[in-house]
C-alpha positions as CSV (number, residue, x, y, z in Angstrom):
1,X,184.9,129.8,144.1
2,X,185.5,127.0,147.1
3,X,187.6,127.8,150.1
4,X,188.9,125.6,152.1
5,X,190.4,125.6,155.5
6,X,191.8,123.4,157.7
7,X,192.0,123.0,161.4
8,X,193.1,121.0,164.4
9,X,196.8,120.4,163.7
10,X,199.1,120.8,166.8
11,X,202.1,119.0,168.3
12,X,201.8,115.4,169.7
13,X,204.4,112.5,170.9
14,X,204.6,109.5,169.2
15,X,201.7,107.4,169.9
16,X,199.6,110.4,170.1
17,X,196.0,111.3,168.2
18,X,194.6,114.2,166.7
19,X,191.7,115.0,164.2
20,X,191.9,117.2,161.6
21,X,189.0,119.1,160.0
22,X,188.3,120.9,156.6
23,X,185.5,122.9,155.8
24,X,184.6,123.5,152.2
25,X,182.7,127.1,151.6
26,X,181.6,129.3,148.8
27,X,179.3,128.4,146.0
28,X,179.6,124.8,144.6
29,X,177.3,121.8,143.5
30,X,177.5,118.4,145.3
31,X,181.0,117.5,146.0
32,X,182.0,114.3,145.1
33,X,185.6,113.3,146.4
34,X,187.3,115.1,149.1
35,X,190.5,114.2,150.0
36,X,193.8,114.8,152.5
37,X,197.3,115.6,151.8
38,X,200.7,116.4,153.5
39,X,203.6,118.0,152.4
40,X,206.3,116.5,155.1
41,X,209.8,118.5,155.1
42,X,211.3,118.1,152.2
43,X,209.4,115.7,150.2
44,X,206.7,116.5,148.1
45,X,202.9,116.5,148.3
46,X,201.5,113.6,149.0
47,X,197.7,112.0,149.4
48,X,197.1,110.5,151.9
49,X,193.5,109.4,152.2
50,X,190.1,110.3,149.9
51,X,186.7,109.5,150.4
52,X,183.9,109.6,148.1
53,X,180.2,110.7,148.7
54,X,179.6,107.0,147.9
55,X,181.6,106.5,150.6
56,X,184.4,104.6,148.7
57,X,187.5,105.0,150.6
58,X,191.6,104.6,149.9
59,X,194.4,105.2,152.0
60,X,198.0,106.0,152.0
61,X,199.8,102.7,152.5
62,X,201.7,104.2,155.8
63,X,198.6,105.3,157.6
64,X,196.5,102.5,156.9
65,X,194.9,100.8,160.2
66,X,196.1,104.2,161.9
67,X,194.1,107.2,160.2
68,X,190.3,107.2,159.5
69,X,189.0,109.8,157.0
70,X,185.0,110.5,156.8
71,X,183.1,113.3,155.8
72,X,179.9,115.4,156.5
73,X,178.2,115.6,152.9
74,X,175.7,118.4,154.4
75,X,177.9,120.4,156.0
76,X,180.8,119.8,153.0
77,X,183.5,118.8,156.0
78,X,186.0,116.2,155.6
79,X,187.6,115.0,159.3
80,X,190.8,112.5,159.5
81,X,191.7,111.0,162.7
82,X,195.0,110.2,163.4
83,X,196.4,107.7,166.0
84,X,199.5,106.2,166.6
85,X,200.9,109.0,165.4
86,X,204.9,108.6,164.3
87,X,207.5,111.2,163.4
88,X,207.4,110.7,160.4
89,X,203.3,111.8,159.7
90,X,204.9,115.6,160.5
91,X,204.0,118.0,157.9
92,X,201.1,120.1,156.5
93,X,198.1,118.9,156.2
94,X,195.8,120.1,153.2
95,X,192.6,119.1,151.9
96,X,191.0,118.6,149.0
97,X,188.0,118.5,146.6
98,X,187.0,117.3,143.2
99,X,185.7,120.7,142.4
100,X,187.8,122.5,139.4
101,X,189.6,125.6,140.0
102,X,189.9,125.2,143.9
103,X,192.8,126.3,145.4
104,X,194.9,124.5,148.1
105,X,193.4,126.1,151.5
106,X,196.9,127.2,154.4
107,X,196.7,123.9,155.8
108,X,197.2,122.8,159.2
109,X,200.4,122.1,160.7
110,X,201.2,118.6,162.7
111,X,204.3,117.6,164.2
112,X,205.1,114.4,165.9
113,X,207.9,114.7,168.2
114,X,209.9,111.1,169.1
């Protein structure tokens, strides 16, 4: 079965950065999508940006131009960078991967205070 965990949330002001990491572990085949979410208070989970191993990437509407997502295929580690952070990006961070059965790793906490 995959892990995951995730790493490098913390607590920022508006117009702040930070760069999350996942690691994906355990026995698995190539890994083709790997993707973030967030779970903000009170709303549900939500994606916010996937990459392929093609390199084919979406994002969220809201963080578009502001978060970057990329990936080590090697090392099976998907990063986001964040800038120009807002209130509003505070939640849980979780990633990710098109591999069945996976469960959601603890994810990392970021909040954005104003």
């Amino acid at each position: 079965q995959v892990q995951l965990v995730e790493s490098g949330g913390g607590v920022v002001q508006a117009g702040g950065s930070l760069r999350l990491s996942c690691t994906a572990s355990g026995e698995m085949r190539e890994i083709n999508t790997m993707a973030w979410y967030r779970q903000s208070p009170g709303k549900q989970r939500e994606l916010v940006a996937h990459i392929t191993n093609g390199d084919l990437i979406d994002y969220e509407d809201s963080v578009t131009g502001r978060f970057t997502v990329s990936r080590d295929v090697v090392k099976n580690v998907i990063y986001l960078d964040m800038s120009s952070l807002k209130p509003e990006d505070t939640g849980v961070y979780y990633c990710k991967v098109q591999v069945p059965f996976t469960p959601w790793g603890p994810g990392t906490q970021v909040t954005v205070s104003s």
